[in-house]
Each structure stands twice: as structure tokens, then as C-alpha cells.
N, C-alpha and C positions, 0 to 999 in steps of 0.2 A: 757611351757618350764621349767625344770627342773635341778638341778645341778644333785642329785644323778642316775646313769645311769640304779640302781634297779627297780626305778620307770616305766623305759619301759616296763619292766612287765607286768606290768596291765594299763597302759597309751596307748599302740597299742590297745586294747579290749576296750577302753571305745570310744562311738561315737562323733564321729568330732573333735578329738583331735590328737593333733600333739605336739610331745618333741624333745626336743636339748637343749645338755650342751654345744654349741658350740657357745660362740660371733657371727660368720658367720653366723649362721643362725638366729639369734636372730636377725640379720641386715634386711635379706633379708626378715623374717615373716612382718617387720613392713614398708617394702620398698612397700609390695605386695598391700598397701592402698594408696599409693598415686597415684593412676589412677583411672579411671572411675569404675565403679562397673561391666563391663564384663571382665575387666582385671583384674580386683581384684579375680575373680574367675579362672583364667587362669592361676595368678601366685602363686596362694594357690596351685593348684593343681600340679602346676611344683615343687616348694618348697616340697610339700609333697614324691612326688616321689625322689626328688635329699635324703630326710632327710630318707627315707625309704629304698633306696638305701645306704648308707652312715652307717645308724644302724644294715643293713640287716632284716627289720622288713615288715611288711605288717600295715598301720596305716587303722582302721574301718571308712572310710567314706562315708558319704551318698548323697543324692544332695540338704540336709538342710544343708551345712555345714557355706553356710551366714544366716542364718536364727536364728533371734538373737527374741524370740517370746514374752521377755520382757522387750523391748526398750521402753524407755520413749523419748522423742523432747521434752514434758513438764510438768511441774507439779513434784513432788517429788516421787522420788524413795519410800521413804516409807510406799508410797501409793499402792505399786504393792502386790499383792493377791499370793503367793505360795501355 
């Protein structure tokens, strides 16, 4: 999420990514994780469409879009391999 609105540009084209310069929706991106992890995907995908509809844009999603492939639970981040 982003302040300048240029940036949706090229922010709709990159994969699993979602923008808003809108406080609202900044609320509602971070509300979407506090429930269980099937509704955390139910309400990405609502938010997506309201913010999509709202920019009039089309945002690239896939069905990785929770799929976070270098999470750490322990040990040090500085440890991870790019």
C-alpha cells in the first residue's frame, strides 16, 4: 500500500499485490488477519475486489497469494538463502 496513486501502474502487474492510499482500506487489509486462516483468505479476496473496484483496476492474483515461502517461526532471518 502506497501514498502516490502513479504507483498502480505497475503495482496491478506485479503478482499478489494489492494498493491503497486510502486509511479504509489500510484498516480493513490488516482486520483481514484476525480470524482463522480460511477467512483470512476470504477476506483478502473481498478486500481485493472492493479496492479493485474502487481504483477500477484488475490487481494479478494467484492462489499463492498467502504463501509467504520465506517465513521463518525460528532462528534468524539472516540466515535465509535469496
Amino acid at each position: 500500500m502506497a501514498y502516490n496513486i502513479q504507483h498502480l501502474d505497475w503495482i496491478k502487474n506485479y503478482r499478489n499485490a494489492l494498493f491503497s492510499n486510502e486509511p479504509y482500506f489500510y484498516e480493513k487489509y490488516l482486520n483481514c488477519f484476525n480470524d482463522e486462516i480460511y477467512r483470512k483468505e476470504e477476506k483478502l479476496l473481498e478486500l481485493k475486489q472492493t479496492i479493485e473496484c474502487h481504483y477500477e483496476v484488475q490487481f494479478n492474483f494467484d492462489n499463492m497469494f498467502l504463501y509467504y515461502p520465506k517465513f521463518k517461526d525460528e532462528g534468524n532471518f539472516s540466515e535465509l538463502i535469496f
